[in-house]
N, CA, C and O atoms as a Tripos MOL2 file, in Angstrom:
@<TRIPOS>MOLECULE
protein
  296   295    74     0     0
PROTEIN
NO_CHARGES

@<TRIPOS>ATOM
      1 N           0.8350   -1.1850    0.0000 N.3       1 UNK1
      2 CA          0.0000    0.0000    0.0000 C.3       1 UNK1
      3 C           0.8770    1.2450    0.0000 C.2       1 UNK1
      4 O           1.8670    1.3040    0.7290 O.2       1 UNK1
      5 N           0.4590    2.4260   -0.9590 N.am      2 UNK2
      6 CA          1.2480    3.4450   -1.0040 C.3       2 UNK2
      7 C           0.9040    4.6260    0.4510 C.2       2 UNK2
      8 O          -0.1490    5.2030    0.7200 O.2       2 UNK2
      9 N           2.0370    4.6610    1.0630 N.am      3 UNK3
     10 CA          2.0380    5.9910    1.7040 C.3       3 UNK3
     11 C           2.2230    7.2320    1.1990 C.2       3 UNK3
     12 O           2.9840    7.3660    0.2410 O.2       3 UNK3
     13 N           1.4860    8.4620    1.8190 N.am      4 UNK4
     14 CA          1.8450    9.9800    1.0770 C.3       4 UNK4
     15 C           2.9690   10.4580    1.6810 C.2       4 UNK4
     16 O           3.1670    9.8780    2.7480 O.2       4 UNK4
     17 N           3.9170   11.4240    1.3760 N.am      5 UNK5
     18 CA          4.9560   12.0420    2.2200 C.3       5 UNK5
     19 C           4.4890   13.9990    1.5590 C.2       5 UNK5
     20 O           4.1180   14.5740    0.5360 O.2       5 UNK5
     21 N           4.7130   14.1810    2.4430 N.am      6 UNK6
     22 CA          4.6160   16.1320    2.2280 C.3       6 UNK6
     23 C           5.9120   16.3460    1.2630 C.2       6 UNK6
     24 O           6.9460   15.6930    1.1230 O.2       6 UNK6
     25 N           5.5580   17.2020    0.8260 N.am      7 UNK7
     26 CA          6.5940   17.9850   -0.2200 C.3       7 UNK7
     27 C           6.5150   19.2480   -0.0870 C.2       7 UNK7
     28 O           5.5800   19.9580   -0.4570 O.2       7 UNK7
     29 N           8.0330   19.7590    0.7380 N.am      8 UNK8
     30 CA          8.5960   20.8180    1.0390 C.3       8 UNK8
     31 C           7.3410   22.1330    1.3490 C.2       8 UNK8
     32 O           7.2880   23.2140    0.7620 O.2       8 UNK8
     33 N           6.4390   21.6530    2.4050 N.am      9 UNK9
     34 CA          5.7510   22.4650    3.1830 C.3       9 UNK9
     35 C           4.7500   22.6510    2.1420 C.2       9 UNK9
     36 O           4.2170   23.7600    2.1760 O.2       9 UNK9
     37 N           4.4540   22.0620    1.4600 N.am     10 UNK10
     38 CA          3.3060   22.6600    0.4800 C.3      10 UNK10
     39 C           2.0800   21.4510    0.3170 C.2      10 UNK10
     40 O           2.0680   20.4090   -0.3400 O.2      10 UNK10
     41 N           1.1390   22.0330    1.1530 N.am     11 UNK11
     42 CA          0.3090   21.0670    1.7090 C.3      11 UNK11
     43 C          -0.6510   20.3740    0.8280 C.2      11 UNK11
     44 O          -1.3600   19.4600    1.2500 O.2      11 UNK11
     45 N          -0.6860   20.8240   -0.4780 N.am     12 UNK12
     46 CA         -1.1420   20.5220   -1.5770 C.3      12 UNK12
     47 C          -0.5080   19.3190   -2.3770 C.2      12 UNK12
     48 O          -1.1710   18.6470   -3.1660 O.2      12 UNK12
     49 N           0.8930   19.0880   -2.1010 N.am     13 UNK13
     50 CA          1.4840   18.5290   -2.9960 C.3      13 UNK13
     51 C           2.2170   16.8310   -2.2470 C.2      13 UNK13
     52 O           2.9280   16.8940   -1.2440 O.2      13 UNK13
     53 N           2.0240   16.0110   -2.6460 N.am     14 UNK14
     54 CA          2.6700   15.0910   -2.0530 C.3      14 UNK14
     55 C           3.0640   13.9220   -2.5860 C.2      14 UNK14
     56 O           2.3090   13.4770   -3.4510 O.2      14 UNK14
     57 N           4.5330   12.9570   -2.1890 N.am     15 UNK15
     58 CA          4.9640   12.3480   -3.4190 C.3      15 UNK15
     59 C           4.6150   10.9280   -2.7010 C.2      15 UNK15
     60 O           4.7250   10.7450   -1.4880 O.2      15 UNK15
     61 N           4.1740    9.9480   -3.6400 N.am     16 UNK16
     62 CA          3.6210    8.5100   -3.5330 C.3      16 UNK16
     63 C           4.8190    7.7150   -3.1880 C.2      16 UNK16
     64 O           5.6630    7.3620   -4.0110 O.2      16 UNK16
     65 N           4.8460    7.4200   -1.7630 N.am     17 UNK17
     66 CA          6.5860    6.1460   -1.5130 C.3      17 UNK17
     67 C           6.4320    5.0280   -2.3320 C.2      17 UNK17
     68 O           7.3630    4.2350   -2.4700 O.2      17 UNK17
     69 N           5.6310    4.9150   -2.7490 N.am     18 UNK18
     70 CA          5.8000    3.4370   -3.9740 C.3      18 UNK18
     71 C           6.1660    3.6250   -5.3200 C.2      18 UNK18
     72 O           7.1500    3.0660   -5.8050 O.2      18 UNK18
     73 N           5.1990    4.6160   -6.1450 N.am     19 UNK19
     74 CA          5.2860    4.9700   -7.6990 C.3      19 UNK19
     75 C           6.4590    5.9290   -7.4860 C.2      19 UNK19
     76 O           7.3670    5.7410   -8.2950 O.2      19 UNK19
     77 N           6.6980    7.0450   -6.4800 N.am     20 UNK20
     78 CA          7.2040    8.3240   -6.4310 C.3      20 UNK20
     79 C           6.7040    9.4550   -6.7850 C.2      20 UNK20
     80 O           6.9840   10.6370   -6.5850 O.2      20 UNK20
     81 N           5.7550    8.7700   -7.4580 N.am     21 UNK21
     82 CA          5.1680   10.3540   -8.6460 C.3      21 UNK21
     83 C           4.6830   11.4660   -7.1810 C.2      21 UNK21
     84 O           4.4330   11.2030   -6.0040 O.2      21 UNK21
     85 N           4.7160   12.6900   -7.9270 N.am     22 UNK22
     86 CA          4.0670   14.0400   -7.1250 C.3      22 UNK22
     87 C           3.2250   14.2550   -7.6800 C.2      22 UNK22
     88 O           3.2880   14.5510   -8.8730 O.2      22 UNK22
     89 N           1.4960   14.1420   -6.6230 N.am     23 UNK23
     90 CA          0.6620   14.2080   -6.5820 C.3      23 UNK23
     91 C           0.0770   15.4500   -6.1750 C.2      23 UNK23
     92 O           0.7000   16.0920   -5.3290 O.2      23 UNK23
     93 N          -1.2710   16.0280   -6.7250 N.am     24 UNK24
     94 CA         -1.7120   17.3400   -6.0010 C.3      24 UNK24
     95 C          -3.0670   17.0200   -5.2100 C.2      24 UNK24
     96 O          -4.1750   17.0650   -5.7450 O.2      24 UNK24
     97 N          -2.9100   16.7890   -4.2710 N.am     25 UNK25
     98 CA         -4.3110   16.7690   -3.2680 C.3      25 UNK25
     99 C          -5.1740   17.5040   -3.3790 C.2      25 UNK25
    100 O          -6.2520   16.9650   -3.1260 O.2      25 UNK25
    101 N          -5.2940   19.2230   -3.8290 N.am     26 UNK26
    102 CA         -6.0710   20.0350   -3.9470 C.3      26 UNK26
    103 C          -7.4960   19.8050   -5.1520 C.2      26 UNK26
    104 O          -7.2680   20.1200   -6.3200 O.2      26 UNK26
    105 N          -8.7040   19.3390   -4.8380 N.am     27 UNK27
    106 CA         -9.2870   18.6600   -5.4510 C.3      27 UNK27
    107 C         -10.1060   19.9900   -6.0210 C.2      27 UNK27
    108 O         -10.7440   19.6070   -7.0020 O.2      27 UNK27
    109 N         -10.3120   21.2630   -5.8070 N.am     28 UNK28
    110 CA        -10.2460   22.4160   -6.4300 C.3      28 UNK28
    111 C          -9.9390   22.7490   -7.3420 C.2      28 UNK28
    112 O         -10.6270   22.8970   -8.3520 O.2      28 UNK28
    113 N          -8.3600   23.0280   -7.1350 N.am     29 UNK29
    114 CA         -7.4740   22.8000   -8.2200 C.3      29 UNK29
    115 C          -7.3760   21.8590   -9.7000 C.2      29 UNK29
    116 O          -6.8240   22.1640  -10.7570 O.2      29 UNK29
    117 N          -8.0300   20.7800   -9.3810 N.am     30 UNK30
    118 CA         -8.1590   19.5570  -10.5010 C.3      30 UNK30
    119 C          -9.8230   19.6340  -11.0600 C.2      30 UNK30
    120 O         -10.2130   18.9980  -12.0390 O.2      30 UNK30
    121 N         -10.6590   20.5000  -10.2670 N.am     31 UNK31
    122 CA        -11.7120   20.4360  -10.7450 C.3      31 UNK31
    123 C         -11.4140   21.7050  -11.5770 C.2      31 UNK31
    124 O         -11.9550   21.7110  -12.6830 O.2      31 UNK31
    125 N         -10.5630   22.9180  -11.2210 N.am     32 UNK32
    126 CA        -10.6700   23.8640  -12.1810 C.3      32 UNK32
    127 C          -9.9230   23.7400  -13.4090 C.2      32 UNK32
    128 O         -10.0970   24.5890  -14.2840 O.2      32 UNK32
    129 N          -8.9850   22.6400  -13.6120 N.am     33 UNK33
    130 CA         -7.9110   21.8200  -14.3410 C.3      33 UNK33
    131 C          -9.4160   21.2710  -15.2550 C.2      33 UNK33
    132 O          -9.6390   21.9870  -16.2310 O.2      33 UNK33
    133 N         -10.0760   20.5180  -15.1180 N.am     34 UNK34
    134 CA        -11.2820   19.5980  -15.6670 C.3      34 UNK34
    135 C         -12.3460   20.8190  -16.4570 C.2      34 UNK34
    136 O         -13.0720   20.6400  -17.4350 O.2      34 UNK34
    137 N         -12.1200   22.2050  -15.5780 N.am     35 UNK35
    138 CA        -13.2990   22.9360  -16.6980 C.3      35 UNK35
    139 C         -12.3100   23.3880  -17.4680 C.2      35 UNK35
    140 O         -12.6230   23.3030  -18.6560 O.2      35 UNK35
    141 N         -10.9220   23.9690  -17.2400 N.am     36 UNK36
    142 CA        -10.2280   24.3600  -18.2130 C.3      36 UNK36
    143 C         -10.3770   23.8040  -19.3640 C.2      36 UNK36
    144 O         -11.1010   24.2570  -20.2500 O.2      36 UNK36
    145 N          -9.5550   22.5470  -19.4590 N.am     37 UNK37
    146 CA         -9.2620   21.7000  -20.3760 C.3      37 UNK37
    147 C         -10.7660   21.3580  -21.1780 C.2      37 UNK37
    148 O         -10.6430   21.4750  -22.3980 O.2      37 UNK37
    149 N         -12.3980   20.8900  -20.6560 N.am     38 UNK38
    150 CA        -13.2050   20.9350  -21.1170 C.3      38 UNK38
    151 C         -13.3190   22.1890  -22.1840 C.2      38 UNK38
    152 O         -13.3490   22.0930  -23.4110 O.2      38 UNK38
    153 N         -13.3700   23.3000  -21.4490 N.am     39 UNK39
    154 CA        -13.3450   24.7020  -22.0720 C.3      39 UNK39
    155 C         -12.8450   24.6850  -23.6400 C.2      39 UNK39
    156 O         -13.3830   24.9140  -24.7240 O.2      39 UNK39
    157 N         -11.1140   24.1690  -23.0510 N.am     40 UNK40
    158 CA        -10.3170   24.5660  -24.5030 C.3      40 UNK40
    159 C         -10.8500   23.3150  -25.9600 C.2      40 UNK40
    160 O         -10.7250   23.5890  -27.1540 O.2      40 UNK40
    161 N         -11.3690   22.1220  -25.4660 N.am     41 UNK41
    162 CA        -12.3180   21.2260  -26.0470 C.3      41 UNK41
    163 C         -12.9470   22.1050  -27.1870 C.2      41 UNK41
    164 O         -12.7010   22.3070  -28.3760 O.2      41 UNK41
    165 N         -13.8640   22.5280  -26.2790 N.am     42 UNK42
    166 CA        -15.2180   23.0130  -26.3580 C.3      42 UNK42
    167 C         -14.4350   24.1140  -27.6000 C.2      42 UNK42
    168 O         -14.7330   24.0180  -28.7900 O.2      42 UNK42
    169 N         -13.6140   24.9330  -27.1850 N.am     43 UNK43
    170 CA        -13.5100   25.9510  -28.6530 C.3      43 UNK43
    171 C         -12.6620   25.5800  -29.9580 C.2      43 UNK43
    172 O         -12.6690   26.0460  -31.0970 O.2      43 UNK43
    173 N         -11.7520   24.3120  -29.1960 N.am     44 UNK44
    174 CA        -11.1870   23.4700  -30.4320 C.3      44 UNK44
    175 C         -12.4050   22.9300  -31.7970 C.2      44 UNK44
    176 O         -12.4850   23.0560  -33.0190 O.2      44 UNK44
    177 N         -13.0610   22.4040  -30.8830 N.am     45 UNK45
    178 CA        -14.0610   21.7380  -31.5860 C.3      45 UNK45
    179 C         -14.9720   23.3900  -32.4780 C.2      45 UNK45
    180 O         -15.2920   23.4000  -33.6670 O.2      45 UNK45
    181 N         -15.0930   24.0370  -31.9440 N.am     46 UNK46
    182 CA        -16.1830   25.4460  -32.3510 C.3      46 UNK46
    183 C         -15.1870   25.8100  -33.6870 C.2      46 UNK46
    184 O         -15.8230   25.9640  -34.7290 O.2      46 UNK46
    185 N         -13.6360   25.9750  -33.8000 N.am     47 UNK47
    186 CA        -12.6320   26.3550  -34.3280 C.3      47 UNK47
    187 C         -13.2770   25.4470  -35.8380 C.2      47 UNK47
    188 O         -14.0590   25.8940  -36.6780 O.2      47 UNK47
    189 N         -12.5410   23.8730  -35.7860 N.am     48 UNK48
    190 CA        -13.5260   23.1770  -36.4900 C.3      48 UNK48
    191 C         -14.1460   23.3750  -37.5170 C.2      48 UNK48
    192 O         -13.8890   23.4900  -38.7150 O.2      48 UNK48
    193 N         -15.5460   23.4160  -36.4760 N.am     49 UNK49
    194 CA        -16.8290   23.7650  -37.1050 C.3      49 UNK49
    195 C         -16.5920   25.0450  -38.3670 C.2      49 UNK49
    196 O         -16.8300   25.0100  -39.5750 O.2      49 UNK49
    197 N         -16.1530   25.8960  -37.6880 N.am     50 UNK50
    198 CA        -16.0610   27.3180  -38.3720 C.3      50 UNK50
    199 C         -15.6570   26.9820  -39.2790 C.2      50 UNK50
    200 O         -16.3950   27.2150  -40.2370 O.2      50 UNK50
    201 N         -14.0390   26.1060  -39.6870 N.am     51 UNK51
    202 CA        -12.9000   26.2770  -40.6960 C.3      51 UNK51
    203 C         -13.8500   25.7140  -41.7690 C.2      51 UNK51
    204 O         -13.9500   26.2050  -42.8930 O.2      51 UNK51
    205 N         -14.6580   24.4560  -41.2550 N.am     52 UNK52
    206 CA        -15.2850   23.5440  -42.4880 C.3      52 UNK52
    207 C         -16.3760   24.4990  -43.2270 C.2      52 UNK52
    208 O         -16.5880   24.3730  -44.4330 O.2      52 UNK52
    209 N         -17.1630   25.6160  -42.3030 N.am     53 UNK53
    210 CA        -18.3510   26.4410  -42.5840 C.3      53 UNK53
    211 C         -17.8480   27.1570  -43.6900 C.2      53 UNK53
    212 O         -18.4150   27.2460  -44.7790 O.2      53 UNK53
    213 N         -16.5370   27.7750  -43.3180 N.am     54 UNK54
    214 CA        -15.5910   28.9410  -44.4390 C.3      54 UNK54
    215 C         -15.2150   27.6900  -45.8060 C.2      54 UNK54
    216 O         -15.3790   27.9250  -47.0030 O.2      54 UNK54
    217 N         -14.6760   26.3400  -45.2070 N.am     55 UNK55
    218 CA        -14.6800   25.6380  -46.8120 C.3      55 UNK55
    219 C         -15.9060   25.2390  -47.3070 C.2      55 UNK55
    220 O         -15.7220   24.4830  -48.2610 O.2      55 UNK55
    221 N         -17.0840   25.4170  -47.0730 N.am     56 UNK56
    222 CA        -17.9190   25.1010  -48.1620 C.3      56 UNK56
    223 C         -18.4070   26.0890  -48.3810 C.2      56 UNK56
    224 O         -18.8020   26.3040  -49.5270 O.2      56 UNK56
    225 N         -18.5640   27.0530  -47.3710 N.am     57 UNK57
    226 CA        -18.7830   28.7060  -47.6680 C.3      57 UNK57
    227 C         -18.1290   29.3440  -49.4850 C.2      57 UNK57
    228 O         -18.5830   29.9230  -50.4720 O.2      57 UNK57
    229 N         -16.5890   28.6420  -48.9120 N.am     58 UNK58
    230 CA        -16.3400   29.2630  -50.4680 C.3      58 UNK58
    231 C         -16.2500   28.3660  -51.4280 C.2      58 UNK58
    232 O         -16.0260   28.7550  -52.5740 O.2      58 UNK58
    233 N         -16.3790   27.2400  -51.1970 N.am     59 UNK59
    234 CA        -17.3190   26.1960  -52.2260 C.3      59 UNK59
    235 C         -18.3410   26.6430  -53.1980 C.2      59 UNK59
    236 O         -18.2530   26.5270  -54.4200 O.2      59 UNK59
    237 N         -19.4940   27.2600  -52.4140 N.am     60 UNK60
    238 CA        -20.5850   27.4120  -52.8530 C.3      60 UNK60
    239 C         -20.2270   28.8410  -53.4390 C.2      60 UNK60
    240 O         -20.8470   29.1210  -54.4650 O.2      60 UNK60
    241 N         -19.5960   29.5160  -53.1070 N.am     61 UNK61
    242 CA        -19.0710   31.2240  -53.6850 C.3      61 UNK61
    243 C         -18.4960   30.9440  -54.9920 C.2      61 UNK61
    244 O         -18.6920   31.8180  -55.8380 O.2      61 UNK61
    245 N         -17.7100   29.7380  -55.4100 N.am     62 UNK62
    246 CA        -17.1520   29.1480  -56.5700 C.3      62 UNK62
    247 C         -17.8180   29.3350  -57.2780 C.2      62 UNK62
    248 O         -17.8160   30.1830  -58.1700 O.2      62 UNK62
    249 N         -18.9820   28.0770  -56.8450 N.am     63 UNK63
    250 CA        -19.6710   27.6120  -57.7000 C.3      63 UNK63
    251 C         -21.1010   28.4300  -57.9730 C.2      63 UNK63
    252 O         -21.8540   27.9920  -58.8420 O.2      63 UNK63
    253 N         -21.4160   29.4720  -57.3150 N.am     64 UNK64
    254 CA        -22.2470   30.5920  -57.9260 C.3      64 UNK64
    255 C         -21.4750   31.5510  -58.7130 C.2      64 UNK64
    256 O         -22.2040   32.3100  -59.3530 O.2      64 UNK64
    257 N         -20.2780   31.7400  -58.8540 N.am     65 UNK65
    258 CA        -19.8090   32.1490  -59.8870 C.3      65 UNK65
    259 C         -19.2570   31.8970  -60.8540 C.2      65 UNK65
    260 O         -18.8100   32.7550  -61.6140 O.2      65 UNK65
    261 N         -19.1290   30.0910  -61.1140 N.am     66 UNK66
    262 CA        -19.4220   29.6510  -62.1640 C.3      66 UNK66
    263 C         -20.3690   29.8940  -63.0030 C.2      66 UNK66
    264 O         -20.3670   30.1810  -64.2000 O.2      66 UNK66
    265 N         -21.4660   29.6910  -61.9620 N.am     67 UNK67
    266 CA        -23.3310   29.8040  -62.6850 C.3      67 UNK67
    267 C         -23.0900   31.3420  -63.3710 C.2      67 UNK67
    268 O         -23.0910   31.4360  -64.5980 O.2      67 UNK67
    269 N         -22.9120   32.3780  -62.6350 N.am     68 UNK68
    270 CA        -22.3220   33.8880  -62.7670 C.3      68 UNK68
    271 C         -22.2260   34.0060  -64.7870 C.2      68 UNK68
    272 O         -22.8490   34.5550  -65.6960 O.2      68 UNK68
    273 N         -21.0020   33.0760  -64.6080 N.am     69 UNK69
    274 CA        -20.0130   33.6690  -65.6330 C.3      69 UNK69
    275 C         -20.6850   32.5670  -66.9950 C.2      69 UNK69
    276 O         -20.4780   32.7540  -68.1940 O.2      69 UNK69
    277 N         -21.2650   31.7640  -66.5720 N.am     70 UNK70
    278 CA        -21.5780   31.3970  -67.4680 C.3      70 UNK70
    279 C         -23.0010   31.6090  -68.4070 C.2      70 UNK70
    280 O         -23.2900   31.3320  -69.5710 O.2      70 UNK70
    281 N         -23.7580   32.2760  -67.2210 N.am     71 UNK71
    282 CA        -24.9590   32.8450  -67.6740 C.3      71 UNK71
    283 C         -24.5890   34.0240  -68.6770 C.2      71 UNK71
    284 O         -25.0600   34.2260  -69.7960 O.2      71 UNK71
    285 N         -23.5450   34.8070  -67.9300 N.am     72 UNK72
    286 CA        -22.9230   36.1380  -68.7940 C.3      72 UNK72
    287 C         -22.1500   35.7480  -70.2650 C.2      72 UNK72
    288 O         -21.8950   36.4290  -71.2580 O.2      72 UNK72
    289 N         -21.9690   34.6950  -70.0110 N.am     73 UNK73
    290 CA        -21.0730   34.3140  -71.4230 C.3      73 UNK73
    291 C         -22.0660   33.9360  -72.2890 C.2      73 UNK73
    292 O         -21.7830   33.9590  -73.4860 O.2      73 UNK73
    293 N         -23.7030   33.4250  -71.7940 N.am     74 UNK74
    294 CA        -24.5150   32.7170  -72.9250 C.3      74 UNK74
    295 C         -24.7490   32.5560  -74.0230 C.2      74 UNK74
    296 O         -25.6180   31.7500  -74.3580 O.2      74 UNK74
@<TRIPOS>BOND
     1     1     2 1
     2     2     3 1
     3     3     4 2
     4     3     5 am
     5     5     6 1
     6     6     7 1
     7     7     8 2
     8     7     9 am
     9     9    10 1
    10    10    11 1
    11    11    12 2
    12    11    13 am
    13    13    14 1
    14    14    15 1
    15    15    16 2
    16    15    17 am
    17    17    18 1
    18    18    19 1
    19    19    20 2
    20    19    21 am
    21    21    22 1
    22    22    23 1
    23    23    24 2
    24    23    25 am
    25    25    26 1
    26    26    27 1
    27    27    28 2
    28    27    29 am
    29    29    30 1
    30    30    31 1
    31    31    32 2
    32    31    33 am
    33    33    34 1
    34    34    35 1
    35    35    36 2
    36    35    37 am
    37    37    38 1
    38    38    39 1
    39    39    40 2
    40    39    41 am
    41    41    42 1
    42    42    43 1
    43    43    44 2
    44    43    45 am
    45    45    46 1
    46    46    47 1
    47    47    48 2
    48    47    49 am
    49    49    50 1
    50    50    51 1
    51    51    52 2
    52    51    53 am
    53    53    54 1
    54    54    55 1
    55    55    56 2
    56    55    57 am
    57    57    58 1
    58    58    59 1
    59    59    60 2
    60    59    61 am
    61    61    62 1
    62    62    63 1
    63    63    64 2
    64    63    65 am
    65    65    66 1
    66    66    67 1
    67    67    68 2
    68    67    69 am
    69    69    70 1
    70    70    71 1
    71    71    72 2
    72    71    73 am
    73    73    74 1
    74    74    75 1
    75    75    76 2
    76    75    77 am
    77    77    78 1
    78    78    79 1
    79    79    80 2
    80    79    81 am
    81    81    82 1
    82    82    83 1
    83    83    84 2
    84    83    85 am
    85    85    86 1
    86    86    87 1
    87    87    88 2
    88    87    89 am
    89    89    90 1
    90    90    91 1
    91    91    92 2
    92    91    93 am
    93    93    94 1
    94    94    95 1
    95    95    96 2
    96    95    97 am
    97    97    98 1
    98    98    99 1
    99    99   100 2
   100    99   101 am
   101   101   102 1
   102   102   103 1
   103   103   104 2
   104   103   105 am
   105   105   106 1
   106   106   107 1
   107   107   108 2
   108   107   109 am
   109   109   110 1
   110   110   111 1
   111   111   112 2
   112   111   113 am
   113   113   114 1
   114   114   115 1
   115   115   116 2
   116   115   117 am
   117   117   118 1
   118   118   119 1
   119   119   120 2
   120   119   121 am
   121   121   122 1
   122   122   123 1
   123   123   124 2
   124   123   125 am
   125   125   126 1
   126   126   127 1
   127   127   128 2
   128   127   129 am
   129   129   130 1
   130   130   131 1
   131   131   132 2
   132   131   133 am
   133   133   134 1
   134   134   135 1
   135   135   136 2
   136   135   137 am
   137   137   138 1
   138   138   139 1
   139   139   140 2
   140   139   141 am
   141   141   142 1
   142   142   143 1
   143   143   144 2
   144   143   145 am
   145   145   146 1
   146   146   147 1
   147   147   148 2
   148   147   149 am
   149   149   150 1
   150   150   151 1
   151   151   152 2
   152   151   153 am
   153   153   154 1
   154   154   155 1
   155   155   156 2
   156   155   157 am
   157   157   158 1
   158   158   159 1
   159   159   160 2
   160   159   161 am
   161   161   162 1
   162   162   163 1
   163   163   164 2
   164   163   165 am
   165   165   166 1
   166   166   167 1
   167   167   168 2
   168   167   169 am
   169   169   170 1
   170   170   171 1
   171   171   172 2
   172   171   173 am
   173   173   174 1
   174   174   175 1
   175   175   176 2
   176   175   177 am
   177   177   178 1
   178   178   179 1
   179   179   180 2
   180   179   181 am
   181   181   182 1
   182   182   183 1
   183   183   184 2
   184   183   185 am
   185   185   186 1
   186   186   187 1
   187   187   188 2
   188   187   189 am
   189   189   190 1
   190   190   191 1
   191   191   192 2
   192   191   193 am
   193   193   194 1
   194   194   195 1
   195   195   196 2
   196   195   197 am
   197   197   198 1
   198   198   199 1
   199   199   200 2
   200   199   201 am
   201   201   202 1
   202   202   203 1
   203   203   204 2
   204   203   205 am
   205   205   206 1
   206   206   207 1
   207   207   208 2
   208   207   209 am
   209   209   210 1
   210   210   211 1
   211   211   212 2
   212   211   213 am
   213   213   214 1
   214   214   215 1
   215   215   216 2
   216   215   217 am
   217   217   218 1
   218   218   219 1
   219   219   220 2
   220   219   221 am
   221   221   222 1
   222   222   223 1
   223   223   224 2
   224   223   225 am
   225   225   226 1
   226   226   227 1
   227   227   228 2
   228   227   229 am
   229   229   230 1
   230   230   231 1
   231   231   232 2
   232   231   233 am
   233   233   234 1
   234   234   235 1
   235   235   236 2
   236   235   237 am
   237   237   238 1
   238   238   239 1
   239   239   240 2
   240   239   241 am
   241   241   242 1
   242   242   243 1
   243   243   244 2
   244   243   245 am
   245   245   246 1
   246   246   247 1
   247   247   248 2
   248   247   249 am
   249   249   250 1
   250   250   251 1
   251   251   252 2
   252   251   253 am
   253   253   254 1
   254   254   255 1
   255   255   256 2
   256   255   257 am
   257   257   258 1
   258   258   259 1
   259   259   260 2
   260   259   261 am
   261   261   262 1
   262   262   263 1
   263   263   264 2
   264   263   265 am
   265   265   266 1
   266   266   267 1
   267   267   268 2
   268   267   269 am
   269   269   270 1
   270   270   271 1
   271   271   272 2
   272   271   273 am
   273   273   274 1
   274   274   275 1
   275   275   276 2
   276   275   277 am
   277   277   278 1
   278   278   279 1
   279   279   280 2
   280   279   281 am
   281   281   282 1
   282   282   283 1
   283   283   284 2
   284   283   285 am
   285   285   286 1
   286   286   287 1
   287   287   288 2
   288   287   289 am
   289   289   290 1
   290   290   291 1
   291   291   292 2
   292   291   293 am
   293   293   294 1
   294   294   295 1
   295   295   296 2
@<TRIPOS>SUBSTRUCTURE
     1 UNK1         2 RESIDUE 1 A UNK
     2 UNK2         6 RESIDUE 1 A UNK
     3 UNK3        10 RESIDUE 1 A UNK
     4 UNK4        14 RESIDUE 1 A UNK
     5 UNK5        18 RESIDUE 1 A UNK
     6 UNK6        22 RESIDUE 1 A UNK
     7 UNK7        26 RESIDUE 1 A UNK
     8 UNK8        30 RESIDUE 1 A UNK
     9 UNK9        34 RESIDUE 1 A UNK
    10 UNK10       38 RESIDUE 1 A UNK
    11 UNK11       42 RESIDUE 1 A UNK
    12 UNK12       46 RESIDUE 1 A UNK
    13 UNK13       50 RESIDUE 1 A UNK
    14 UNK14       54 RESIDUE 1 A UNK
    15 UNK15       58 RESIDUE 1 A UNK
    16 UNK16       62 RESIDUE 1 A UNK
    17 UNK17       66 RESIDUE 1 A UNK
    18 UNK18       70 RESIDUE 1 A UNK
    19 UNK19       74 RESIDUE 1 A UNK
    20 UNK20       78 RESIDUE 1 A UNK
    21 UNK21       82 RESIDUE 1 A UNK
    22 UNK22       86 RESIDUE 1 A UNK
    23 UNK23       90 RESIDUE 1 A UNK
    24 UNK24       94 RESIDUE 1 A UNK
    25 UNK25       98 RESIDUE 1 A UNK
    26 UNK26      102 RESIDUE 1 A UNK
    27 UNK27      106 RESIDUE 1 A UNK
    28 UNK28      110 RESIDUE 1 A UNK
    29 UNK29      114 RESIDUE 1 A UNK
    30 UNK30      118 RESIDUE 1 A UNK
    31 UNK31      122 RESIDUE 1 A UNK
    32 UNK32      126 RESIDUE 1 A UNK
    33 UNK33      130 RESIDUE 1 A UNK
    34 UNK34      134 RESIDUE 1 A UNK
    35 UNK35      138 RESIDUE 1 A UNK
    36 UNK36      142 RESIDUE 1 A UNK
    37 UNK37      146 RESIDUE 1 A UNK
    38 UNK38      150 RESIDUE 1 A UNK
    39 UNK39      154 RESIDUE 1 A UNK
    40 UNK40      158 RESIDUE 1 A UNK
    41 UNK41      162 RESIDUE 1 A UNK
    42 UNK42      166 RESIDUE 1 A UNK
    43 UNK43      170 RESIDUE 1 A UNK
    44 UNK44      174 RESIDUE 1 A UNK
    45 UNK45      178 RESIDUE 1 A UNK
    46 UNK46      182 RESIDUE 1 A UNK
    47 UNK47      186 RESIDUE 1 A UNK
    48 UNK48      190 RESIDUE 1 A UNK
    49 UNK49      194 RESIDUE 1 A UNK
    50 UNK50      198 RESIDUE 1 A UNK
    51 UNK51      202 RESIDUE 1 A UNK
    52 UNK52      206 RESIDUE 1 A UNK
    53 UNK53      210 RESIDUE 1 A UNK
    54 UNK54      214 RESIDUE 1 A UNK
    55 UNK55      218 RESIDUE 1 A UNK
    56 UNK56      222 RESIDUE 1 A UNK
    57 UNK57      226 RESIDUE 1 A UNK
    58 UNK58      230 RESIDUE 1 A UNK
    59 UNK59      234 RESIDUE 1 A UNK
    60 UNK60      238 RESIDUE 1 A UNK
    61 UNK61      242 RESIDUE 1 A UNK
    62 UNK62      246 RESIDUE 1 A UNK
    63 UNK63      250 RESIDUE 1 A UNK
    64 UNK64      254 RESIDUE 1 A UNK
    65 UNK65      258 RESIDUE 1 A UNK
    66 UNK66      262 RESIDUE 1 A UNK
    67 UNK67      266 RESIDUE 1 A UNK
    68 UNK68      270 RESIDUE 1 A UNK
    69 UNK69      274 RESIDUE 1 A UNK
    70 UNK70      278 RESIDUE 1 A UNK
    71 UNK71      282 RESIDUE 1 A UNK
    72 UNK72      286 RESIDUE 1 A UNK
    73 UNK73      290 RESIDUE 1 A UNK
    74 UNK74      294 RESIDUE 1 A UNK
């Protein structure tokens, strides 16, 4: 079974005597870590959306001015 040990007075932080790893106890902290990271998700994905909206956006800008130029050329 792993014991915790303190790390250098900082009551938040503590390293696992088995794995070693440094751990953060502050469950605050990891919940505001969890909306962050959701957050940056959330506008990655919006980013996305947009880039594909602008490529068929000018898809369709093409291809009405195909129709355009070819009506004018008739």
């Amino acid at each position: 079974m792993s014991e915790f040990i303190s790390i250098n007075n900082n009551e938040d932080l503590v390293r696992d005597s088995h794995s070693k790893a440094i751990l953060n106890t502050n469950l605050e902290s990891l919940e505001a870590w969890k909306r962050r990271k959701e957050k940056s998700k959330r506008i990655e994905t919006h980013e996305k959306e947009i880039n594909t909206i602008r490529k068929e956006l000018d898809e369709i800008k093409s291809m009405v001015e195909d129709v355009l130029r070819k009506i004018s050329n008739g």
